[in-house]
N, C-alpha and C positions, 0 to 999 in steps of 0.2 A: 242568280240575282234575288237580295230578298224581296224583293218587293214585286216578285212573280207567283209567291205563294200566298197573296193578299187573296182573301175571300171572292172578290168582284175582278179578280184579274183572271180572263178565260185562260184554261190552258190547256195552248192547242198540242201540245207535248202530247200529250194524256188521253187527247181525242186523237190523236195519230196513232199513239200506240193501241188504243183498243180496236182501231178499223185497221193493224196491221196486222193483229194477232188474226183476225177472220180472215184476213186474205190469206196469210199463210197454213193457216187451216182448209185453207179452199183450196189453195193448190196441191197441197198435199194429196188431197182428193183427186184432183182432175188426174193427177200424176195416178196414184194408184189404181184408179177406177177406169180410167182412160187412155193413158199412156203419153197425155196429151201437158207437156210444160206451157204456162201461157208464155208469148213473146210480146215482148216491147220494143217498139223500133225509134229511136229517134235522132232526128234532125235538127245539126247546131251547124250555124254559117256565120264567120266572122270571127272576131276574139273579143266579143263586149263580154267584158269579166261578170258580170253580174250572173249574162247567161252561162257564161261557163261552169261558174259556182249552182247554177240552178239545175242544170243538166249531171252535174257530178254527187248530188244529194238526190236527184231522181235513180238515178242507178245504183247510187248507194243504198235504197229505199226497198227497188228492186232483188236487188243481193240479198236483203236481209229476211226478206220474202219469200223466195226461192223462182222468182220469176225471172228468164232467161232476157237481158235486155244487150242491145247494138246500138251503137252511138254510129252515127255518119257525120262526119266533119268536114266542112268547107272552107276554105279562102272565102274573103268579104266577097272578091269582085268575081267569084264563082256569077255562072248565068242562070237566069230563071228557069231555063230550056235543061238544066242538069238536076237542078232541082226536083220537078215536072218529071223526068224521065224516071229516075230513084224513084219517086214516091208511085208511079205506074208498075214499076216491078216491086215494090213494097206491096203493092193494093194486092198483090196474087200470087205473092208469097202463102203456105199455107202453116207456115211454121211462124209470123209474123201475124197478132193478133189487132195488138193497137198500134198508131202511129204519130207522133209525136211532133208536131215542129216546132222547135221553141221560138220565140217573137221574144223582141222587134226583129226583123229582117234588116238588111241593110237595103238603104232607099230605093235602088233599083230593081229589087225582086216587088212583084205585088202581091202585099198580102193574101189578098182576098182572092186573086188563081188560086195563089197555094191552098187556101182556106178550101175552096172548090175541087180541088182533086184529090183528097185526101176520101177514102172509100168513106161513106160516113156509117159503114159496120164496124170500120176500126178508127174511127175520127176519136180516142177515146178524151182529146180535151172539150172535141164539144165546140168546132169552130166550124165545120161544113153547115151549109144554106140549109140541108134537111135537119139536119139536127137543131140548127135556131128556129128552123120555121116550127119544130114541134114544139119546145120550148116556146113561142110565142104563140100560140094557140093555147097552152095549157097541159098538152102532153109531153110531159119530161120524163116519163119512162121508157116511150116510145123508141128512145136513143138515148144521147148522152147529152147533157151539158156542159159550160165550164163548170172546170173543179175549183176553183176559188169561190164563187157565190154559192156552189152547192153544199162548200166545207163552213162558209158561213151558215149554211139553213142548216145545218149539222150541229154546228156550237149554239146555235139559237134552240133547237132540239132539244139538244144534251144539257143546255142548261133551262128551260123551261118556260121560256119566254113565248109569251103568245102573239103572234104577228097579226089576225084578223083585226081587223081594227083601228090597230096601232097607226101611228104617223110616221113614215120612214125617208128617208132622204140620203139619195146616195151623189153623193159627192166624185165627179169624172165621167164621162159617158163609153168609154172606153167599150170596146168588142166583146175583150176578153175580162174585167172586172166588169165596169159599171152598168152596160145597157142589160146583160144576161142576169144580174144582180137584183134590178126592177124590176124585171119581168117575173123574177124569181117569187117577188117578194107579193106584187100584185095578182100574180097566182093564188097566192096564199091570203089572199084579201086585204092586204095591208093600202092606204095610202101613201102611196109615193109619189116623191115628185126628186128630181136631175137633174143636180146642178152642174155646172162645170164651168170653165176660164170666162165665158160671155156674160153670166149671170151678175146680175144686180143684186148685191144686199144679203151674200150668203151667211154674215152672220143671222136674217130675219129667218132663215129655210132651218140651219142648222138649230137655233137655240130652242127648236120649237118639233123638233126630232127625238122622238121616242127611240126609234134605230136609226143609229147613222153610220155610214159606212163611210169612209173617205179612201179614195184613190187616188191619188193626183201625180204623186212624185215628187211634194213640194213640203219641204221641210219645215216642220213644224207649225203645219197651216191653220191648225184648228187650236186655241187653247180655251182656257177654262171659262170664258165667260161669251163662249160659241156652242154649248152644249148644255142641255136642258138638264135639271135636277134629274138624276138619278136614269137618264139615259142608259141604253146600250148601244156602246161604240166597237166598232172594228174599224182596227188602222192596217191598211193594204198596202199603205203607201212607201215605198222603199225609195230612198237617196244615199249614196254611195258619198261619202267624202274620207278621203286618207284613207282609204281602208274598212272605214266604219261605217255601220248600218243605222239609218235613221227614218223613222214612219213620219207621216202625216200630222202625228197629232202628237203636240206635248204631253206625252204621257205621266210625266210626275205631276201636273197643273192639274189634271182631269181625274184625275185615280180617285180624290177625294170624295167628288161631286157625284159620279156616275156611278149605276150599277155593275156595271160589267164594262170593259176595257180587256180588248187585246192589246198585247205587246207587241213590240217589235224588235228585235227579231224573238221567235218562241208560238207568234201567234197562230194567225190566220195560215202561214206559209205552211208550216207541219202538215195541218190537214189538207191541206192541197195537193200534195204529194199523196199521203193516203187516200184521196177520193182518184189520185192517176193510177193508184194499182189496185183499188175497186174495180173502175172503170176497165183495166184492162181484164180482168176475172171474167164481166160481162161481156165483153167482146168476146172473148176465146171461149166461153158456153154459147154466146148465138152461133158461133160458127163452127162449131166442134159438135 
């Protein structure tokens, strides 16, 4: 798409592949020096296509890596109790490094067990209680975090934006984007503030956002006169219609105005997947 190789349009293509070529450079190592492949394990319950599609670019990811990965697949109305049990002989397995569950769940498993029993040496998305709890204290090296706001502090990084200070506002509170995304960002000194469905007046939060993230799922929620001169945006926000992929934010409205814009699809997703098979690197050197 041309309008991906606009100057202020991030690309997370580009940031993937350069955090793919290290992993594969790292495994090569581990293999040669150690004898030791990393493994990825993960878990899809249900047929929501989107996760289907996100699970089949994760092992795809994997493949191109040389990193050994296992898909376990469930029926929707599978029990929480089967789930729970796999992820017990996952946690000690020793040939199984990270462990993977992909979300949403279907309504009657609880997230947050599942979140909980996932070993958090191989928790490698970054959703077990010890791993947030380091993350909210300030220690994100300690374990892991999620890969989505880390592959954001990554394209903020790689493109040089400085966050102490800044004004930031991430848009959805969500587990796995938005609350780990603040935390991320107030780490790093920034003022943030969290909006989501309850809030009053989100164009006042937004137009006044140095960094904005949006999460929501809600098609084409932000446009151009919800975003500050020369802003940086990232659109996390994925909605599925007919087949087709669509973020958060009218991205042809805003490309003008802003500095930086992710797309969708192309953006934020790429690197998310490459901070999953970082993340699994580190798992399989603390345990190896």
């Amino acid at each position: 798409m041309e309008e991906q190789i606009s100057d202020n349009v991030i690309d997370g293509k580009g940031i993937a592949q350069e955090i793919e070529e290290k992993v594969k450079q790292e495994v090569k190592e581990l293999k040669e020096n150690y004898g030791v492949t990393p493994g990825l394990a993960t878990i899809l319950v249900g047929e929501h296509p989107p996760s289907q599609l996100y699970i089949k670019l994760k092992h795809w990811a994997c493949k191109r890596t040389g990193i050994k990965s296992d898909n376990y697949k469930f029926p929707a109305e599978t029990k929480e109790e089967e789930i729970i049990e796999l992820l017990n002989e996952l946690n000690s397995k020793d040939d199984v490094h990270g462990i993977l569950v992909q979300f949403p769940l279907p309504e009657h498993i609880n997230e947050k067990e599942i979140m909980q029993c996932i070993d958090p040496e191989k928790d490698v998305d970054g959703f077990n209680p010890v791993n947030f709890g380091n993350l909210f204290i300030g220690n994100e090296s300690a374990g892991f975090v999620p890969c989505t706001p880390k592959g954001i502090i990554y394209a903020l990084e790689r493109y040089k934006v400085d966050i102490e200070g800044k004004n930031a506002v991430v848009v959805g509170h969500s587990n796995i984007v938005g609350k780990p995304a603040a935390m991320m960002l107030l780490n790093r000194n920034a003022t943030v503030n969290v909006c989501h469905v309850y809030t009053n007046g989100l164009k006042d939060y937004t137009s006044n956002a140095d960094i904005l993230i949006v999460a929501t799922g809600v098609k084409g929620l932000i446009g151009e006169e919800m975003v500050k001169q020369n802003a940086v945006v990232f659109d996390v926000g994925i909605t599925w219609i007919d087949g087709k992929v669509y973020g958060d934010v009218k991205f042809e409205e805003v490309l003008p105005k802003v500095s930086l814009v992710s797309p969708v699809p192309g953006g934020v997703g790429p690197i998310t997947i490459a901070v999953l098979l970082e993340h699994t690197i580190k798992a399989t050197k603390n345990l190896d």
